[in-house]
Backbone as a ProteinNet text record, in pm:
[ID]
protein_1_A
[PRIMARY]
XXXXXXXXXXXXXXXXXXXXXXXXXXXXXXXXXXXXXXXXXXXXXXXXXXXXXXXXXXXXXXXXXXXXXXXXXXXXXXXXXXXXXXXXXXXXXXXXXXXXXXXXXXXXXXXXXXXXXXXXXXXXXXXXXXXXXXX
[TERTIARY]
6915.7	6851.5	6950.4	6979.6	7027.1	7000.4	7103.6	6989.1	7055.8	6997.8	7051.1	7198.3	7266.4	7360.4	7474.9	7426.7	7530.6	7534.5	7390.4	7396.6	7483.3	7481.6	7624.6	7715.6	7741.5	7916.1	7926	7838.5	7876.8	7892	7809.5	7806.8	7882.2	7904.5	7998.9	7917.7	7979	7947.8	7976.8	8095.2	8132.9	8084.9	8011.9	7949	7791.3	7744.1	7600.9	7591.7	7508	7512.1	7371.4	7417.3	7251.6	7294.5	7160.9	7175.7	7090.9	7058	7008.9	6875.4	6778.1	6636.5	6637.4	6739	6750.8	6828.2	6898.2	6925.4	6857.4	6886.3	6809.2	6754	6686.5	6650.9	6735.1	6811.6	6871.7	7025.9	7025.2	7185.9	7162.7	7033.8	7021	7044.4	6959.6	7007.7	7109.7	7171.8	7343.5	7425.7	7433.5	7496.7	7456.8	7304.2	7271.8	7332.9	7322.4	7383.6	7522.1	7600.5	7752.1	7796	7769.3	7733	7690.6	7579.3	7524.6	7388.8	7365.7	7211.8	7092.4	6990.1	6870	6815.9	6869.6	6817.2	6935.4	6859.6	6988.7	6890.3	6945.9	6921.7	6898.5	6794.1	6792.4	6833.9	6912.4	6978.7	6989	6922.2	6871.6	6934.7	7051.6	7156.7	7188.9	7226.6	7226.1	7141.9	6994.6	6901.5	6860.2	6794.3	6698.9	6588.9	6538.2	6446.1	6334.5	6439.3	6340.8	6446	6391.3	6485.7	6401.7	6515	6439.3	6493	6370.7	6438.2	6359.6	6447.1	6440.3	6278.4	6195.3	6066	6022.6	6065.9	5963.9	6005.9	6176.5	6166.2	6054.9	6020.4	5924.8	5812	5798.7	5608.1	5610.2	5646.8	5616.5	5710.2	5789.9	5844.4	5783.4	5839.5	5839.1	5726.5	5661.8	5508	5366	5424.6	5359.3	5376.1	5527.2	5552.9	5668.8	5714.9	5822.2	5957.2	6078	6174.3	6273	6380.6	6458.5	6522.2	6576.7	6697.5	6612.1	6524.8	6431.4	6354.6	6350.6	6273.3	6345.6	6325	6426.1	6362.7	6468.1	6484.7	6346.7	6341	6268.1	6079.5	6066.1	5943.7	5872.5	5987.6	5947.6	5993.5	6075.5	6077.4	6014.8	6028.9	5938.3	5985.7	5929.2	5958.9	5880.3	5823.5	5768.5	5846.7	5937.1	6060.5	6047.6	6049.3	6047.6	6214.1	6211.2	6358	6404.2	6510	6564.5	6664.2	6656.2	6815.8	6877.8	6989.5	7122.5	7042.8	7014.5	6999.6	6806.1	6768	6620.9	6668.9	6562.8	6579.4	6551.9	6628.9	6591.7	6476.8	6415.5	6170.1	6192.9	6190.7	6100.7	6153.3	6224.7	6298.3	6180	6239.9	6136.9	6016.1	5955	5805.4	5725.1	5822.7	5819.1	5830.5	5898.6	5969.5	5863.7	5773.8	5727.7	5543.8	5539.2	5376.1	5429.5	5517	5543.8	5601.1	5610	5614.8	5763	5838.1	5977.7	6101.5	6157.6	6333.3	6439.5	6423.8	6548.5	6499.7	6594	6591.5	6713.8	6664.1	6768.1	6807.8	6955.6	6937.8	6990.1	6909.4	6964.2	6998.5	7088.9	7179.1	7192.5	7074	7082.1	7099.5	7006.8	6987.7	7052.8	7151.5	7232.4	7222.2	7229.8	7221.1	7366.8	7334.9	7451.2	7442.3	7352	7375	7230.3	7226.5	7100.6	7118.3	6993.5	7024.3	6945.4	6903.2	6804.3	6801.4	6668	6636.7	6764	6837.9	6984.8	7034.1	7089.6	7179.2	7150.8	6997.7	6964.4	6938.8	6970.3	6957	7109.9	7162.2	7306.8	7350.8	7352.1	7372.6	7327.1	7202.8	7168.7	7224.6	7270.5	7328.9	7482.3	7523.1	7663	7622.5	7559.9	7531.5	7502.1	7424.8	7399.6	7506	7572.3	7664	7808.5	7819.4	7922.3	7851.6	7734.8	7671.6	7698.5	7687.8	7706.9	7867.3	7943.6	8056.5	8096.1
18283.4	18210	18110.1	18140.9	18015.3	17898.6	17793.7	17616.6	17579.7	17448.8	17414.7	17327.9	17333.2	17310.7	17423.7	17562.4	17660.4	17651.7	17629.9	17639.8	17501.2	17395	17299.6	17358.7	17404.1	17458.1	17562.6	17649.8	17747.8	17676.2	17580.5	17505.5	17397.7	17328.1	17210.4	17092.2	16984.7	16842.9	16790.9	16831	16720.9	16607.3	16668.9	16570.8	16620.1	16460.7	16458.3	16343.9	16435.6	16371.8	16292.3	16194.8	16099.8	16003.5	15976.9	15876.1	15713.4	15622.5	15513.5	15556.4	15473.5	15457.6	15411.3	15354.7	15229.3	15358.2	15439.3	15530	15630.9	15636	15723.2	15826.7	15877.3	16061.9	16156	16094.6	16176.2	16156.2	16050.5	16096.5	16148.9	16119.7	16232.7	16376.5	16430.5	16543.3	16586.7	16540.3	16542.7	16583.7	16461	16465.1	16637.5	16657.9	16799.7	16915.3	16920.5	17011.9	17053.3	16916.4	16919.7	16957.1	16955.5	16992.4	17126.5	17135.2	17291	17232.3	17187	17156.2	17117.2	17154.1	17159.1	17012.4	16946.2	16837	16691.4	16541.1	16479.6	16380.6	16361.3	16224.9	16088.9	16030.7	15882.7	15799	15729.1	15609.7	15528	15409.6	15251.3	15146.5	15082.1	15055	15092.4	15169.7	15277.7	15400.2	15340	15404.4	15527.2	15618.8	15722.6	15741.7	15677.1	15653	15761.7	15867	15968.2	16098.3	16165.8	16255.1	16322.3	16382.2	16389.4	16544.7	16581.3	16789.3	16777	16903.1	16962.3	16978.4	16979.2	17006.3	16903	16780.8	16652	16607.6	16668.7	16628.4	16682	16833.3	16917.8	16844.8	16844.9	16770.2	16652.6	16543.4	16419.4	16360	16452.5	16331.2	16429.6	16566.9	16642.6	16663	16648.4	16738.4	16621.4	16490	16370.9	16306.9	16371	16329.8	16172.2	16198.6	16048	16141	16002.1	16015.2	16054.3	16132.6	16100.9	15981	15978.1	15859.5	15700.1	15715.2	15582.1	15533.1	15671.4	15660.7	15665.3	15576.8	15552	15638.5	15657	15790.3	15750.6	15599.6	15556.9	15591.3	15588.5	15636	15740.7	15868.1	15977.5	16059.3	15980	16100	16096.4	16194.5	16189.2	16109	16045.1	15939	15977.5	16050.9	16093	16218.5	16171.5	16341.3	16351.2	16495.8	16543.6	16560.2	16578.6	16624	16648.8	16705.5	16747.7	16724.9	16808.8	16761.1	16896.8	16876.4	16981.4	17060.3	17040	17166.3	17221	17206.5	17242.4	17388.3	17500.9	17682.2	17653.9	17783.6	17763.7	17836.9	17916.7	17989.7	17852.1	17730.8	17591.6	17556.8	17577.8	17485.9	17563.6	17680.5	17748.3	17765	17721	17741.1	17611.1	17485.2	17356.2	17360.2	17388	17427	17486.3	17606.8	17644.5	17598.9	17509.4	17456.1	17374.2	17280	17161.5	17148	17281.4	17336.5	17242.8	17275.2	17192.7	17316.4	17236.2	17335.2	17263.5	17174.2	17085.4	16993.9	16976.6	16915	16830.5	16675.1	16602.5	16648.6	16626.2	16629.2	16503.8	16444.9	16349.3	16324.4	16294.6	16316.7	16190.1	16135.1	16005	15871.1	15912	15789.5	15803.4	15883.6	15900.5	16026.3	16034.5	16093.3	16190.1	16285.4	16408.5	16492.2	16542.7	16626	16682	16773.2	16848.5	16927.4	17001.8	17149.3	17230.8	17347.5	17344.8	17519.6	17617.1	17733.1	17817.9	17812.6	17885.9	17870.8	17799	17722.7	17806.7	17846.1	17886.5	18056.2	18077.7	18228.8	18294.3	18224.9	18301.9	18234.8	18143	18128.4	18301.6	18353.6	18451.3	18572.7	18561.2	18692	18696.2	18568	18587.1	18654.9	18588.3	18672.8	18801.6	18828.7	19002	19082	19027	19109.2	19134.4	18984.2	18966.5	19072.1	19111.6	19223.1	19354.2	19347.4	19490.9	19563.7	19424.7	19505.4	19502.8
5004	5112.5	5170.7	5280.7	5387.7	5349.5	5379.6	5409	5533.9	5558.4	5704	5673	5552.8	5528.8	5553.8	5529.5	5604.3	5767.1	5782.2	5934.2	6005.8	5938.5	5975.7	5957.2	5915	5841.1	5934.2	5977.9	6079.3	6259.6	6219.6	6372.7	6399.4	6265.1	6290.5	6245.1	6238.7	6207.8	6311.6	6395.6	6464.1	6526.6	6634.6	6710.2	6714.3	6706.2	6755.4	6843.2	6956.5	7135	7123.2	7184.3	7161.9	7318.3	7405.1	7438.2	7393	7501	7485.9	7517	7466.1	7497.9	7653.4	7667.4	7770.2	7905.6	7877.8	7954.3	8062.3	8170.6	8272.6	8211.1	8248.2	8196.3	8273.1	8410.5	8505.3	8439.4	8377.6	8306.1	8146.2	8080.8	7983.7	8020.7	8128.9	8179.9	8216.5	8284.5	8349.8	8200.3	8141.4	7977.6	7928.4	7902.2	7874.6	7919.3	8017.6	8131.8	8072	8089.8	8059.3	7971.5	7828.3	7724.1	7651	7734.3	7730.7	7613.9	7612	7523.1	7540.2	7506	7557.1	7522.9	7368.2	7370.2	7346.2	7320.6	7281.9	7196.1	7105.6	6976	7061	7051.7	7131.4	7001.5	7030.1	6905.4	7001.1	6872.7	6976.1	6810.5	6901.1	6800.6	6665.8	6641.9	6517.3	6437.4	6489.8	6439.2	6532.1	6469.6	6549.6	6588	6716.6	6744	6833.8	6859.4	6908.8	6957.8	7031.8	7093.3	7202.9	7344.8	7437.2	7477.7	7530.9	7570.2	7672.8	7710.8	7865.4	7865.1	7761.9	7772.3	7802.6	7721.9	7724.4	7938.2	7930.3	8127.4	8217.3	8177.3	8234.4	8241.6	8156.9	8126.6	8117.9	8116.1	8112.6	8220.1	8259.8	8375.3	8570.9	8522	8669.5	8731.6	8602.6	8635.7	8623.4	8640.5	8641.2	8756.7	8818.9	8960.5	8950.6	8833.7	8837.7	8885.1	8871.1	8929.2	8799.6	8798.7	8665.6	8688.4	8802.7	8855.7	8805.3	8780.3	8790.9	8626.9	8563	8443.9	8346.6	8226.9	8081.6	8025.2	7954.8	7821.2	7756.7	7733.6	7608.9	7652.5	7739.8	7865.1	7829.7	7807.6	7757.7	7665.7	7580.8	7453.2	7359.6	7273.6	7145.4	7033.5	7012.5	6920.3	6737.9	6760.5	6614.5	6586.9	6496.8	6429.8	6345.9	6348.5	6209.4	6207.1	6065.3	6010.4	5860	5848.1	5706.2	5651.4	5530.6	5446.9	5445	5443.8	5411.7	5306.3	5271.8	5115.3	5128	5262.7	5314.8	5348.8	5294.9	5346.5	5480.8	5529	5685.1	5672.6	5603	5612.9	5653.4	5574.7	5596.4	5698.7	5757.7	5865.9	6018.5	6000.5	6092.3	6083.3	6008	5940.7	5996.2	6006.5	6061.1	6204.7	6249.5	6375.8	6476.9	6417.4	6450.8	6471.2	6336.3	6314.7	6410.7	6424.4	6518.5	6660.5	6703.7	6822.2	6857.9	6808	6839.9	6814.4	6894.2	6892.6	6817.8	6805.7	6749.3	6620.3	6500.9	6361.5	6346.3	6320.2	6278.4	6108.2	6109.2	5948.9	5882.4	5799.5	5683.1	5563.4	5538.5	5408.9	5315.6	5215.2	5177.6	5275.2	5368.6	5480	5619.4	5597.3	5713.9	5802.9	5904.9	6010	6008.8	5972.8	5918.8	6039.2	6094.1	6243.9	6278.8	6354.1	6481.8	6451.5	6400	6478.9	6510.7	6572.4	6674.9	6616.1	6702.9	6635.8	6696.6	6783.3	6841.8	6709.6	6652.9	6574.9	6441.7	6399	6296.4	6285.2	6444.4	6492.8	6449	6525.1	6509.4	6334.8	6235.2	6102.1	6079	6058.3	5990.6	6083.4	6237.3	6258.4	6205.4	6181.2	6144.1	5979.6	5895.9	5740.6	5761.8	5878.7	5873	5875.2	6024	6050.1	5904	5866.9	5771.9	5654.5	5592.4	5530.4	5552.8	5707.2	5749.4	5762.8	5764.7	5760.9	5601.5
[MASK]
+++++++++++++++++++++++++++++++++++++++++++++++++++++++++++++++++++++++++++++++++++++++++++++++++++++++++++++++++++++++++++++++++++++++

């Protein structure tokens, strides 16, 4: 069985993209875009205070009729996360993922904020094991 500790190691540690609570939603997006990611970590001086996706822009900002240019991150993201540890199976990861209707998982490692990672992330981990099987 997988954990979401291979799926770092196949994806990386490097970076995890977060903006401010205090930040536009129109430069959360921009940042996304640039990037290529659907979501970003809100950190409000060190801590993790929520995280915001292209979904929470859809529905709580577009489709309410606000502005991005005008509305803070902190306005509309989700602020109740779930999340895991390195050594969590990815069944549970997706099993969560899926009761909790979410795409993206912080992971924490004895308090600390070790990385993201989202159901892409946990798709390609198990096509790389297949394929690495099949050959």
């Amino acid at each position: 069985m997988k954990t979401v500790k291979d799926v770092l190691e196949v994806k990386g540690y490097n970076t995890i993209w977060s903006v401010s609570p205090d930040a536009m939603v129109y430069d959360a997006l921009k940042l996304m875009d640039e990037i290529n990611v659907g979501a970003l970590l809100v950190i409000d001086e060190g801590e993790l205070v929520g995280i915001i996706s292209e979904r929470d822009c859809a529905r709580k900002l577009t489709l309410q009729g606000n502005l991005a240019i005008d509305t803070p991150v902190g306005s509309i993201m989700t602020s109740h996360i779930e999340w895991v540890t390195p050594d969590a199976g990815l069944e549970q990861c997706v099993k969560l993922m899926k009761e909790k209707k979410i795409r993206h998982l912080p992971v924490f490692e004895d308090g600390s904020l070790i990385g993201v990672i989202s159901v892409g992330n946990i798709l390609k981990t198990v096509m790389c094991r297949q394929s690495m099987l099949e050959s």
